[in-house]
C-alpha positions in Angstrom: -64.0 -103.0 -174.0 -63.7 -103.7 -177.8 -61.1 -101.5 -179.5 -62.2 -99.8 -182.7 -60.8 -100.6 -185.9 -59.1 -98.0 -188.0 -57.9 -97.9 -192.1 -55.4 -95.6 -193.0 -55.0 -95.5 -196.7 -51.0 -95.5 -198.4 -51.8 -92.0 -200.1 -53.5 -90.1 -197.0 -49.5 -90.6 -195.2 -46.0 -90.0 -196.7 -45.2 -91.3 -193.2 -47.0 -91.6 -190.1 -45.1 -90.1 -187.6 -43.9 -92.2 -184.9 -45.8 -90.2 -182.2 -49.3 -90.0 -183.2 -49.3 -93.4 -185.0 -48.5 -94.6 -181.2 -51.2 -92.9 -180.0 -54.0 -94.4 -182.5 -52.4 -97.6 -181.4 -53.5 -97.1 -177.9 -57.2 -96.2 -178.4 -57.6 -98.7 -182.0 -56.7 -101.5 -184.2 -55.2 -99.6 -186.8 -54.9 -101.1 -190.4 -52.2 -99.4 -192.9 -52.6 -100.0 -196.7 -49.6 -101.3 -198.6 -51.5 -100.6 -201.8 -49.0 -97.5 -202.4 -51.1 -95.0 -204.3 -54.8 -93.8 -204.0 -57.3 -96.3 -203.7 -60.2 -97.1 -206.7 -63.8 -97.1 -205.5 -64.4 -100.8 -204.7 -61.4 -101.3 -202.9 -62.9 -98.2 -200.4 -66.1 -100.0 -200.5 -64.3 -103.4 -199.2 -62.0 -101.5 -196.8 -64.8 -99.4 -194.8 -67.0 -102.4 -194.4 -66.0 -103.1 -190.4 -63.8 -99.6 -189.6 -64.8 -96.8 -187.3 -62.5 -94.6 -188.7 -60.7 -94.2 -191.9 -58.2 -92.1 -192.9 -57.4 -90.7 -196.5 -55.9 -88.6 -198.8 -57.4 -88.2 -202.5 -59.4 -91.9 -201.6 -62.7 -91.5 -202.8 -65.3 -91.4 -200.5 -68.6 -91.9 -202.4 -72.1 -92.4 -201.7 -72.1 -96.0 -202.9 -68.7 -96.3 -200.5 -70.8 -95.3 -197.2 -73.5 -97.7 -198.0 -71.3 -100.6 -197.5 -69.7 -99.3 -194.4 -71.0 -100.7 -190.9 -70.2 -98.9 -188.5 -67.8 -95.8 -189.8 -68.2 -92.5 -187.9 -65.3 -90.9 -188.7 -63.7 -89.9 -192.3 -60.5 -88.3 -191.8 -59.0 -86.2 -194.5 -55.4 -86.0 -194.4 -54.9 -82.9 -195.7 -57.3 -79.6 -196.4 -59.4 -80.4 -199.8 -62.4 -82.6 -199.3 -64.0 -82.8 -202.7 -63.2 -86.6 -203.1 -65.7 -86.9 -200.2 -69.5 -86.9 -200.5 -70.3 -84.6 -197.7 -73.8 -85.0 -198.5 -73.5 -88.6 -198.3 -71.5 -88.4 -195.2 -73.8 -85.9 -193.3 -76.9 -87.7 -194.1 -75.3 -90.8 -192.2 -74.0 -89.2 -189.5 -70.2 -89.5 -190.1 -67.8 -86.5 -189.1 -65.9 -85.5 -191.8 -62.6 -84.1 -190.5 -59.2 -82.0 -192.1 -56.5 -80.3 -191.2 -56.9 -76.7 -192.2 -53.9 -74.8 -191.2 -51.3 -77.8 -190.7 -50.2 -76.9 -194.4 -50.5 -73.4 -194.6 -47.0 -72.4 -194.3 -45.9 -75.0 -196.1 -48.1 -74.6 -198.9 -47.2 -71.2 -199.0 -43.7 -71.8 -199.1 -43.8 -73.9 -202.4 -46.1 -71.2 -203.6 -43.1 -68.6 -203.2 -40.8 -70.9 -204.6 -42.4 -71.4 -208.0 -42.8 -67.6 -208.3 -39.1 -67.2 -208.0 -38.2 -70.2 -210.0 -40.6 -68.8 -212.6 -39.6 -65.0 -212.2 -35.7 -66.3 -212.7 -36.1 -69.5 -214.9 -34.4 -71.4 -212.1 -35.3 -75.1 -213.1 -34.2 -74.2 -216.9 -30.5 -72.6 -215.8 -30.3 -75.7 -213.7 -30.6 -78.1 -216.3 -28.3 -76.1 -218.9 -26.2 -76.0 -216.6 -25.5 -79.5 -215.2 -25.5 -80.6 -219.0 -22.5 -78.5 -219.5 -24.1 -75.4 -221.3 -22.8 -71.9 -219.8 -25.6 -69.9 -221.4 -26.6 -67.4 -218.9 -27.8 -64.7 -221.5 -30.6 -67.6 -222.0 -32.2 -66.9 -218.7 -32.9 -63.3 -218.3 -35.3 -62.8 -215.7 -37.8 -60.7 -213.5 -37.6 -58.9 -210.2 -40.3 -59.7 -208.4 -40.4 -56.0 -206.5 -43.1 -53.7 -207.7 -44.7 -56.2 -209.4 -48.7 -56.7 -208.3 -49.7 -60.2 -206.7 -52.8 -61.4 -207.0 -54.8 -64.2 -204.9 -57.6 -65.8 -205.9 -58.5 -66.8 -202.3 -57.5 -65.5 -198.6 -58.0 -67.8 -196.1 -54.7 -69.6 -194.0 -52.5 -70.0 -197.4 -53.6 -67.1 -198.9 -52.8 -64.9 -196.0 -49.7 -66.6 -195.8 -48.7 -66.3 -199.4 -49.6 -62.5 -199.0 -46.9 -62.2 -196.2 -44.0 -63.6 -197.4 -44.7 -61.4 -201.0 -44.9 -58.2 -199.0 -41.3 -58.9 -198.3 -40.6 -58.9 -201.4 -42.1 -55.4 -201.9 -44.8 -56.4 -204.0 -48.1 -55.4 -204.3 -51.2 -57.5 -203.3 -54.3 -57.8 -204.5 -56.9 -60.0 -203.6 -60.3 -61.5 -205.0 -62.2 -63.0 -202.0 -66.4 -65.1 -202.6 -66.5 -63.8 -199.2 -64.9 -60.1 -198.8 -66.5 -59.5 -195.5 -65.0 -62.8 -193.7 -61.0 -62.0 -194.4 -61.6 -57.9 -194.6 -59.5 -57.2 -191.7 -57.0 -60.1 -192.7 -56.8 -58.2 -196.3 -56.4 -55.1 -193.8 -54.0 -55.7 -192.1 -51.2 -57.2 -194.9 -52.1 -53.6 -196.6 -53.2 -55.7 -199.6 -56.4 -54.5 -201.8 -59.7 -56.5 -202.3 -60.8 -56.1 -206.4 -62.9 -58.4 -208.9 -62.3 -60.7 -210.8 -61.6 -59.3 -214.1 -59.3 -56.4 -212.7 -57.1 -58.7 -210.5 -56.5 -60.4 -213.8 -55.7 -57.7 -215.7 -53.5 -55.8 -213.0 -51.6 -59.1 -211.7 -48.3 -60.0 -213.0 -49.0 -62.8 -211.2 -52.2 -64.8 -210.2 -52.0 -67.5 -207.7 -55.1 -70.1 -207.5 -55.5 -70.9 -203.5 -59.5 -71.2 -203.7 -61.3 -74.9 -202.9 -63.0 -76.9 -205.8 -66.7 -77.1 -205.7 -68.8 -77.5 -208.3 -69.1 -74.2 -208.9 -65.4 -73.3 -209.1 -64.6 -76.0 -211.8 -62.5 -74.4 -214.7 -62.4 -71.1 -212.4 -59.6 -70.2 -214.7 -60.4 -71.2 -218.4 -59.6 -69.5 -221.8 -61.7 -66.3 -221.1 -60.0 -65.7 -218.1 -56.5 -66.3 -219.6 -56.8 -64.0 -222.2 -57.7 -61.4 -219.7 -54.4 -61.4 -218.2 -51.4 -59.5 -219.0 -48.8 -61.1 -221.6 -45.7 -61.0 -218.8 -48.2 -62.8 -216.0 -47.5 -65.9 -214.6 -50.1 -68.4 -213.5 -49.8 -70.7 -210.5 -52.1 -73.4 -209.0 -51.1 -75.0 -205.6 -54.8 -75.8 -205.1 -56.7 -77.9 -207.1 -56.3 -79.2 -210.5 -59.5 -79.0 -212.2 -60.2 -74.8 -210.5 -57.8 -74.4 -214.3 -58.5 -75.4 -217.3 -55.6 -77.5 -218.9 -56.5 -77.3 -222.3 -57.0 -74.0 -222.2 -53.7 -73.3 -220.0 -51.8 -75.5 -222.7 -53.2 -73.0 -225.8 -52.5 -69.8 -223.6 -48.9 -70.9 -223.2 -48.0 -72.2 -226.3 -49.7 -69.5 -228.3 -48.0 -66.7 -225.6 -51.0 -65.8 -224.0 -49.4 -65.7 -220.7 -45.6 -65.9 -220.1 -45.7 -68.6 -218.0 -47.1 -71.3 -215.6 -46.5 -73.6 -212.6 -48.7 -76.2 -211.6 -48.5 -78.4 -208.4 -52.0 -80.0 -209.1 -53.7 -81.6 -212.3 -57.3 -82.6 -213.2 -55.9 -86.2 -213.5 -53.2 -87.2 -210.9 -50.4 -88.2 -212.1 -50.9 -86.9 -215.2 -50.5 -89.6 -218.2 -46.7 -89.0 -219.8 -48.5 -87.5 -223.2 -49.8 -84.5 -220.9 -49.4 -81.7 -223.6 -48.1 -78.9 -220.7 -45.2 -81.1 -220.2 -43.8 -80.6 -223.9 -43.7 -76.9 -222.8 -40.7 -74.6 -222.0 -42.0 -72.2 -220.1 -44.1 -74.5 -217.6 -42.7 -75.7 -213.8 -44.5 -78.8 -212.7 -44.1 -80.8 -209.2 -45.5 -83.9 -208.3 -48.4 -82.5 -205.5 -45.8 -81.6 -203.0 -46.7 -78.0 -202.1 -47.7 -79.6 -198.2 -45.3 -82.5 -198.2 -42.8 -81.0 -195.6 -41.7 -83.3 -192.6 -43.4 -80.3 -190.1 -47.1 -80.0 -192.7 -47.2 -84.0 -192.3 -46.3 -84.0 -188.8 -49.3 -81.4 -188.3 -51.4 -83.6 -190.0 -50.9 -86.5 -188.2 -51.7 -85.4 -185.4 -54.4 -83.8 -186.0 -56.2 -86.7 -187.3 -55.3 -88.6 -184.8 -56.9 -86.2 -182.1 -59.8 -85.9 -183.8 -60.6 -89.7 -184.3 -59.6 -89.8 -180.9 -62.3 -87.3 -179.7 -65.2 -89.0 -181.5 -64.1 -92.5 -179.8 -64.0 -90.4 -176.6 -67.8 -88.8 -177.0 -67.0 -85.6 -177.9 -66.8 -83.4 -181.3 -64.3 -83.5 -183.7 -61.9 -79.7 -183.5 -61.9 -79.8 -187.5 -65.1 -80.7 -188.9 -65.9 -80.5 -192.7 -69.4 -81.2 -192.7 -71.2 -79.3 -189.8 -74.5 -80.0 -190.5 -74.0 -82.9 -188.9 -74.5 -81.6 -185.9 -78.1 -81.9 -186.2 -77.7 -85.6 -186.1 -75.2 -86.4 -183.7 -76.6 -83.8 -181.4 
């Protein structure tokens, strides 16, 4: 029997993990890029010409990609956000589109906590006096973080997850959901409370972005939204760069709109050096880390794997992005 052909692209892997990369071995021929960052459009449309299966990260998967691919029927996303990916596209030639929802969730969530705290207690700045030799610790008065109010845009895995680890804190949660109905016992059950928009900006001392891009969530948080919120609040996106608007952001912090922000994701990654948030004081960035643990990736890796597996095997993928593609597969 021929074995399939597989592309895993540098940025969908910090490492493949022994284990499942074995296991892909066994059922494919399976193709890593040495390319080491995100791949351009016509390099995707040279790499899925002869694959069954490729797996990525923040690759572009285009229409004009798909029409040069052969025989794909699997596009694996290595990780939860699949706006790089034309669903559309994807459905309309009967290619799964897999993730991994819930293989970063604690992860994420733990990066989320820690940029509260290092915001809340100016942790990155006391380092860096610090280690340069400067005992100013009258510099770096900071907040406690019980009492104050929480709010989430967005309560699915990470959200839920966030909302835990801030109740033991003793903070208060509130929560701004497009779909109330489909997390109300979840919002239940952490005791938080579900509010609109405007009034979980204006209560929050700090708001946490954990929704999905879409078109229609593009510059979710922008200058009107900003000046809604209280002059102590923090902002924080572990989602997706482009749900904020940077320009705005950059005003609202330099003009003290907001006390403070910490960002994880940017419209354009990596940012170009002359990004105008990084002249800021009062800003934390990382480098897109928030669900690069050794047990998030593990996760990952295995969950691709077993769903690439399951379409070479005849059946459905367990994580399936795009499931109107049901109607053409079955």
């Amino acid at each position: 029997m021929e074995m399939h052909n597989v592309y895993v692209t540098s940025r969908s892997f910090g490492r493949f993990h022994e284990g499942p990369l074995q296991r892909l071995k066994q059922e494919a021929h399976v193709t890593m890029s040495d390319h080491g960052r995100s791949l351009k459009e016509h390099e995707m449309k040279g790499v899925v010409k002869d694959v069954d299966a490729i797996v990525v990260g923040d690759d572009p998967v285009t229409r004009e990609v798909m029409k040069n691919a052969n025989r794909l029927r699997v596009i694996a996303k290595h990780g939860i956000g699949v706006d790089k990916i034309d669903l559309i596209s994807a459905t309309d030639n009967g290619i799964y589109v897999t993730f991994t929802p819930g293989a970063v969730s604690d992860s994420v969530a733990d990066h989320t906590l820690a940029l509260v705290l290092a915001l809340a207690r100016r942790i990155p700045q006391a380092h860096v006096s610090t280690k340069s030799g400067n005992w100013e610790s009258r510099n770096f008065m900071g907040v406690e973080l019980a009492g104050k109010t929480l709010g989430l845009f967005g309560f699915g895995r990470i959200g839920s997850k966030v909302a835990e680890r801030a109740l033991g804190f003793g903070m208060k949660i509130l929560v701004n959901e497009i779909d109330p109905d489909r997390v109300r016992q979840e919002i239940a059950r952490v005791g938080a409370t579900c509010v609109d928009k405007e009034t979980l900006l204006r209560s929050s001392d700090i708001v946490v972005v954990l929704i999905p891009l879409s078109h229609d969530t593009k510059h979710f948080i922008g200058g009107k939204e900003l000046a809604l919120m209280k002059k102590t609040a923090f902002l924080i996106n572990t989602a997706r760069g482009p749900l904020v608007d940077e320009s705005a952001l950059f005003q609202a912090l330099k003009e003290g709109e907001i006390w403070g922000a910490a960002l994880d994701v940017y419209d354009e990654e990596p940012p170009g050096r002359d990004f105008p948030i990084f002249d800021l004081d009062n800003v934390i960035v990382t480098p897109h880390i928030a669900g690069y643990t050794y047990e998030a990736n593990y996760n990952m890796d295995a969950t691709v794997v077993n769903d690439i597996i399951r379409v070479f095997e005849g059946q459905l993928p367990e994580y399936l992005a795009n499931r109107d593609v049901l109607e053409k597969t079955h």
